[in-house]
PyMOL CGO cylinders between C-alpha atoms (Angstrom):
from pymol import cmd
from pymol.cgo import CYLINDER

trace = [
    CYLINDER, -27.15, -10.02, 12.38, -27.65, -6.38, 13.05, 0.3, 1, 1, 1, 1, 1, 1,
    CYLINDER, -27.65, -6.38, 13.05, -30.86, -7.29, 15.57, 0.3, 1, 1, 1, 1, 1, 1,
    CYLINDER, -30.86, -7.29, 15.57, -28.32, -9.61, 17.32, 0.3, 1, 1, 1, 1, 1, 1,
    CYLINDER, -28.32, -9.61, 17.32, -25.84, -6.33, 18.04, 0.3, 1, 1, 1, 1, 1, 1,
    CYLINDER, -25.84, -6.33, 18.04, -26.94, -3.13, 19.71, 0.3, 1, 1, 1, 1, 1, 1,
    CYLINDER, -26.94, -3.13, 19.71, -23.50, -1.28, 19.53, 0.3, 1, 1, 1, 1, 1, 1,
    CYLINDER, -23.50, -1.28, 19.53, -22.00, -0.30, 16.04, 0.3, 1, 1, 1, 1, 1, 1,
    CYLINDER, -22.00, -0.30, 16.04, -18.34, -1.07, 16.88, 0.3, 1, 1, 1, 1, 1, 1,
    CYLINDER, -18.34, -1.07, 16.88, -19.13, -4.77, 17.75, 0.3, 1, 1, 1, 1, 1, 1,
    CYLINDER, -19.13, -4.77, 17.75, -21.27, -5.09, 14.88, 0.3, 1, 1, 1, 1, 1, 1,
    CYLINDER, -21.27, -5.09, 14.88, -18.12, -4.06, 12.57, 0.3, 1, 1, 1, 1, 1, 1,
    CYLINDER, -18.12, -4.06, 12.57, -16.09, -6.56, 15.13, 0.3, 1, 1, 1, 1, 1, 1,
    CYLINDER, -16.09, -6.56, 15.13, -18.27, -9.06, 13.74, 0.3, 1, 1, 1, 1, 1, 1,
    CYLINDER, -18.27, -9.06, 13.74, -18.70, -8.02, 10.53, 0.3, 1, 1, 1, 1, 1, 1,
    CYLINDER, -18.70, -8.02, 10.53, -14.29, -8.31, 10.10, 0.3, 1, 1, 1, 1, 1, 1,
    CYLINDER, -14.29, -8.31, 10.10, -14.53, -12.00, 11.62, 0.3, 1, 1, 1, 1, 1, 1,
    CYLINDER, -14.53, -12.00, 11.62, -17.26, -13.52, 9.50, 0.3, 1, 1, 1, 1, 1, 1,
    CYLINDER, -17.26, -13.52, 9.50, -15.18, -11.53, 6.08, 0.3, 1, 1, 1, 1, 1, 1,
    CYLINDER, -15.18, -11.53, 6.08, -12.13, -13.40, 8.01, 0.3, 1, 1, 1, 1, 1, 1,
    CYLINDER, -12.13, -13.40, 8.01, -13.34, -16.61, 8.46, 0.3, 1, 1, 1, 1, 1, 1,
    CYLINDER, -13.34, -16.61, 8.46, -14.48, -16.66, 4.72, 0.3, 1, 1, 1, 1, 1, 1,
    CYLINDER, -14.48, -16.66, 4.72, -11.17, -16.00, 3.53, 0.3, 1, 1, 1, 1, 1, 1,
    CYLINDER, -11.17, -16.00, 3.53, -9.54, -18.63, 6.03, 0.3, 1, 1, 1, 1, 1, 1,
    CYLINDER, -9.54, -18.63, 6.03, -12.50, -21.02, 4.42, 0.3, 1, 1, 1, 1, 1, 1,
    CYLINDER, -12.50, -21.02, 4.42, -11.64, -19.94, 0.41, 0.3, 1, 1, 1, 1, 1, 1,
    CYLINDER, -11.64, -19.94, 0.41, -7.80, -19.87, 0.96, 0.3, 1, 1, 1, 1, 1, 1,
    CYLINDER, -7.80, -19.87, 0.96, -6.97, -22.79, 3.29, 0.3, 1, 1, 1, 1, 1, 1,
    CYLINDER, -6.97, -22.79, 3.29, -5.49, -23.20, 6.70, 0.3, 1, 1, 1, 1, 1, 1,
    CYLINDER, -5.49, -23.20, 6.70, -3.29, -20.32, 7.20, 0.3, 1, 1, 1, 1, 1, 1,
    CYLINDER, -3.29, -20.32, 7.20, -3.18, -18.72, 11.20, 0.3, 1, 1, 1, 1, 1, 1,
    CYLINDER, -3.18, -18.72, 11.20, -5.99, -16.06, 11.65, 0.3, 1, 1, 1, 1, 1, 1,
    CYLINDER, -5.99, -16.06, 11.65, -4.80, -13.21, 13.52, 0.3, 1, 1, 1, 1, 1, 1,
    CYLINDER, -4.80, -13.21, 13.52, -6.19, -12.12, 17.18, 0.3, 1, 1, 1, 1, 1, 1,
    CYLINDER, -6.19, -12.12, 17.18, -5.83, -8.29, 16.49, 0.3, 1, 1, 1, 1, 1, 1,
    CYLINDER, -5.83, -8.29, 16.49, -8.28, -6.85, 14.49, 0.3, 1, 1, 1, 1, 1, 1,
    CYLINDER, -8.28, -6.85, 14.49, -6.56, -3.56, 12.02, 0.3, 1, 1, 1, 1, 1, 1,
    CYLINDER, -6.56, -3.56, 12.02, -8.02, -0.49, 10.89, 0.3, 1, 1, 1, 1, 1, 1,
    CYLINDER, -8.02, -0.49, 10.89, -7.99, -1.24, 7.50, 0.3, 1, 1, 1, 1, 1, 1,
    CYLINDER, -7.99, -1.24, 7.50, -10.78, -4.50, 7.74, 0.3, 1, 1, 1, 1, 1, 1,
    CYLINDER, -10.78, -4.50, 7.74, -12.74, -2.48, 10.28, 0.3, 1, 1, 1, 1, 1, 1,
    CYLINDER, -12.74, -2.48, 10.28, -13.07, 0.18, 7.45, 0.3, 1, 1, 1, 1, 1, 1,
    CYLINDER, -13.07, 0.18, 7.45, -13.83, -2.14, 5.43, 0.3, 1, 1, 1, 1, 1, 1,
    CYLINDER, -13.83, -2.14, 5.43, -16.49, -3.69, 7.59, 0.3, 1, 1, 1, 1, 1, 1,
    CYLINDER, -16.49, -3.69, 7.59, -18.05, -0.37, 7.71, 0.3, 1, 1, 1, 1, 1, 1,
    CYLINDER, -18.05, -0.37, 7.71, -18.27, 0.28, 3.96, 0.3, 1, 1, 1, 1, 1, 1,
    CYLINDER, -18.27, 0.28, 3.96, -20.02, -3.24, 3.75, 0.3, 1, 1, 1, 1, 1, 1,
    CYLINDER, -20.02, -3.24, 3.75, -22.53, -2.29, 6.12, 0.3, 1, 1, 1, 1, 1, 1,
    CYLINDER, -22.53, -2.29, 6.12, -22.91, 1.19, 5.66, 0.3, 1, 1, 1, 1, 1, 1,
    CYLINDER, -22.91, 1.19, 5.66, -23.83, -0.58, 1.92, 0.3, 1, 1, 1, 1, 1, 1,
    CYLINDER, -23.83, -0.58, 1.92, -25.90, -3.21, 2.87, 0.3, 1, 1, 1, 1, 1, 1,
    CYLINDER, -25.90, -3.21, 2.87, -28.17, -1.17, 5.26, 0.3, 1, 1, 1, 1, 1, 1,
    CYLINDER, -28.17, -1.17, 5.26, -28.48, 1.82, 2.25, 0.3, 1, 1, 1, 1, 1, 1,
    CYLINDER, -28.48, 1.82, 2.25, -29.48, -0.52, -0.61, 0.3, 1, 1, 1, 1, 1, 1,
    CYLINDER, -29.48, -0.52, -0.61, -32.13, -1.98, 1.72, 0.3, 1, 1, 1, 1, 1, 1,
    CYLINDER, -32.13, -1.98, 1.72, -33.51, 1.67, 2.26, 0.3, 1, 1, 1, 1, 1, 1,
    CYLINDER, -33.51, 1.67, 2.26, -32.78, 3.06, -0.57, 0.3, 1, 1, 1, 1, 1, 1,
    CYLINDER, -32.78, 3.06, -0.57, -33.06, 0.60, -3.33, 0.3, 1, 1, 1, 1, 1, 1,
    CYLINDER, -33.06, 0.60, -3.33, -34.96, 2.63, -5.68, 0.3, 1, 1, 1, 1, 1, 1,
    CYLINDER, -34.96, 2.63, -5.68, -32.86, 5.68, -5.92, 0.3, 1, 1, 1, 1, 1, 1,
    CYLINDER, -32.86, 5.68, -5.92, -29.81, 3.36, -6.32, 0.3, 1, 1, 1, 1, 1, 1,
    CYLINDER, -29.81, 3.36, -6.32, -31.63, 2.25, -9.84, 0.3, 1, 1, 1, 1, 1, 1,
    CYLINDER, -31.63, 2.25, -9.84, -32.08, 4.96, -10.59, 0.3, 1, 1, 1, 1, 1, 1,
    CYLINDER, -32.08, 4.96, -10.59, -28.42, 6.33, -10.22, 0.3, 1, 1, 1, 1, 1, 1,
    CYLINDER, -28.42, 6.33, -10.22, -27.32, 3.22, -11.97, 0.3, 1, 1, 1, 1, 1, 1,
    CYLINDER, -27.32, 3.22, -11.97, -28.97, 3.21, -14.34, 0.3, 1, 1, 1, 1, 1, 1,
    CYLINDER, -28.97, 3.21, -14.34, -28.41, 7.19, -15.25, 0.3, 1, 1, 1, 1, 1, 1,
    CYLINDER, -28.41, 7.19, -15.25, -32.12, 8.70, -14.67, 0.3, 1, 1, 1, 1, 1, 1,
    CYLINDER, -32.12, 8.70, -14.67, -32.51, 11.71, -11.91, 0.3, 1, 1, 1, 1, 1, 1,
    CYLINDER, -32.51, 11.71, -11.91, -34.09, 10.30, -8.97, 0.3, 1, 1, 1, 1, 1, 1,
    CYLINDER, -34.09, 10.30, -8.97, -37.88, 11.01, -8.51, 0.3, 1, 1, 1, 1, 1, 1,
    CYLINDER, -37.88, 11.01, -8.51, -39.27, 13.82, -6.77, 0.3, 1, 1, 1, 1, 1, 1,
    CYLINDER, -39.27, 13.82, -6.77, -41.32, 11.77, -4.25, 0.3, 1, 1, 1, 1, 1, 1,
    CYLINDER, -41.32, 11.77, -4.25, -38.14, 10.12, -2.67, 0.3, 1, 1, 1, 1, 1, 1,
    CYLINDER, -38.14, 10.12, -2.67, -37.16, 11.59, 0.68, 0.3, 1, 1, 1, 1, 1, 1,
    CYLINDER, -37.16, 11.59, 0.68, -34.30, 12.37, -0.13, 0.3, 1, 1, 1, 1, 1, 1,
    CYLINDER, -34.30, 12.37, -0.13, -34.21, 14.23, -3.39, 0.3, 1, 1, 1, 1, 1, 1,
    CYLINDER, -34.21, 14.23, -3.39, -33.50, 17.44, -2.21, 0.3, 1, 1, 1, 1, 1, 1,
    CYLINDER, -33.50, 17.44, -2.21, -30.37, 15.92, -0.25, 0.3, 1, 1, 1, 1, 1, 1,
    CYLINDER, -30.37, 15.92, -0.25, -29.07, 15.84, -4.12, 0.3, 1, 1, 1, 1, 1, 1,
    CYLINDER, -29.07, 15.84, -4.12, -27.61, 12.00, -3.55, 0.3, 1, 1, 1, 1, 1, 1,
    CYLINDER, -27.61, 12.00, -3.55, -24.79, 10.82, -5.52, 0.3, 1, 1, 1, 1, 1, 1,
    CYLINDER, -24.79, 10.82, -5.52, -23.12, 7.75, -6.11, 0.3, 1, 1, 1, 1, 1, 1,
    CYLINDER, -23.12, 7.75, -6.11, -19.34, 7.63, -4.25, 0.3, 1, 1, 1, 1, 1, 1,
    CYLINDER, -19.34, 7.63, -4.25, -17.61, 5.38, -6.79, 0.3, 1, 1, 1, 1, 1, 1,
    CYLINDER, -17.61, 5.38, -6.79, -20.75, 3.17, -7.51, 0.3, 1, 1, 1, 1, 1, 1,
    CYLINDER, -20.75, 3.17, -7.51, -20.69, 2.14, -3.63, 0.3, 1, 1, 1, 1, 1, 1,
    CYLINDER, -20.69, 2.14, -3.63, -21.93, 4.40, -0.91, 0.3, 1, 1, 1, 1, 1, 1,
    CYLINDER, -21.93, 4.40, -0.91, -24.61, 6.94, -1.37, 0.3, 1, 1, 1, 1, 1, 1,
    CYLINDER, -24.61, 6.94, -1.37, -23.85, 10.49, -0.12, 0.3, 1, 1, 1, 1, 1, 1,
    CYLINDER, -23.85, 10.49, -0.12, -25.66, 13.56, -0.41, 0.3, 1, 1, 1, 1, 1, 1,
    CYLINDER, -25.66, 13.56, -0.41, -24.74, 16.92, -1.26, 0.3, 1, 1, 1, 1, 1, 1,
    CYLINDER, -24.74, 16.92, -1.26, -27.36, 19.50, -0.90, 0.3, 1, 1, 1, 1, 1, 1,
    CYLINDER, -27.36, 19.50, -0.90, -26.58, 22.45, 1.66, 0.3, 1, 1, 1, 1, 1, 1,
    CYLINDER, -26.58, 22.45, 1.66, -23.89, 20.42, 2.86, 0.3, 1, 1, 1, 1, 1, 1,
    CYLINDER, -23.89, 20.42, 2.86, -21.69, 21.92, 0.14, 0.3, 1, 1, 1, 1, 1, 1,
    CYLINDER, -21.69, 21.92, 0.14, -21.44, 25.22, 2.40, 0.3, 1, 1, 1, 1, 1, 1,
    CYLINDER, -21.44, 25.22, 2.40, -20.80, 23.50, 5.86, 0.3, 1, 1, 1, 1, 1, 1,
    CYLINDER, -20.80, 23.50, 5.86, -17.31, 22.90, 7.07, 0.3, 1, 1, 1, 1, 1, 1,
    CYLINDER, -17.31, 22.90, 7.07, -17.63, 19.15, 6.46, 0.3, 1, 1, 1, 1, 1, 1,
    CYLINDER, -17.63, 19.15, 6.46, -15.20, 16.58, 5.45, 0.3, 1, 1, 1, 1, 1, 1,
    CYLINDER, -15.20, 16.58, 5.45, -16.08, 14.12, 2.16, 0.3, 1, 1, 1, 1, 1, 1,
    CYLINDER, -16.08, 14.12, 2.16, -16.15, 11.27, 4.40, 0.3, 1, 1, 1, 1, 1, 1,
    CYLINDER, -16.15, 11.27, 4.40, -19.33, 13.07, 6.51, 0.3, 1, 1, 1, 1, 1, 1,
    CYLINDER, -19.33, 13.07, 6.51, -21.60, 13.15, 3.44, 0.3, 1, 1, 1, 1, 1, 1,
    CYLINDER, -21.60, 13.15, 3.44, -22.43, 9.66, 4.25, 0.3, 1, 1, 1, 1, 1, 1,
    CYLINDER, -22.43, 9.66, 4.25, -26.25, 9.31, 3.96, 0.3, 1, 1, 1, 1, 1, 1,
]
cmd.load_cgo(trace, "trace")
């Protein structure tokens, strides 16, 4: 799916319909709504920006699962990565001193 989409926002697009059209599938026949909202287009995001990171980083995310420090030879183990409540990986590092939000530690 991501080859098939070369902007980000219609990839998330997407991303809400297919999560829609599972639910309409699970739950029955209800009316599916024309306007996307903020909230599943969030969503989307979080499920992609996951997707794409434990494709490309599937090591360190064992080994922040599983408790051990993440080896030496990854690329980005001096980024200090952390787990954001077991989902998204974000990194610390000398971001701590910038005038960044939480939300822009996204790896």
């Amino acid at each position: 799916m991501f080859s098939r989409y070369s902007c980000r926002y219609r990839l998330k697009k997407a991303e809400v319909w297919l999560i829609r059209f599972g639910n309409w599938l699970r739950k029955g026949k209800h009316r599916l709504d024309k306007w996307l909202t903020v909230g599943e287009l969030q969503h989307a995001e979080k499920g992609i920006v996951r997707y794409v990171q434990r494709r490309c980083y599937s090591i360190e995310f064992s080994d922040l699962a599983s408790g051990k420090a993440i080896s030496h030879i990854s690329n980005i183990f001096k980024l200090e990565p952390f787990k954001d409540d077991g989902v998204i990986l974000r990194v610390q590092g000398q971001l701590q001193e910038a005038p960044l939000t939480y939300l822009q530690y996204t790896l």
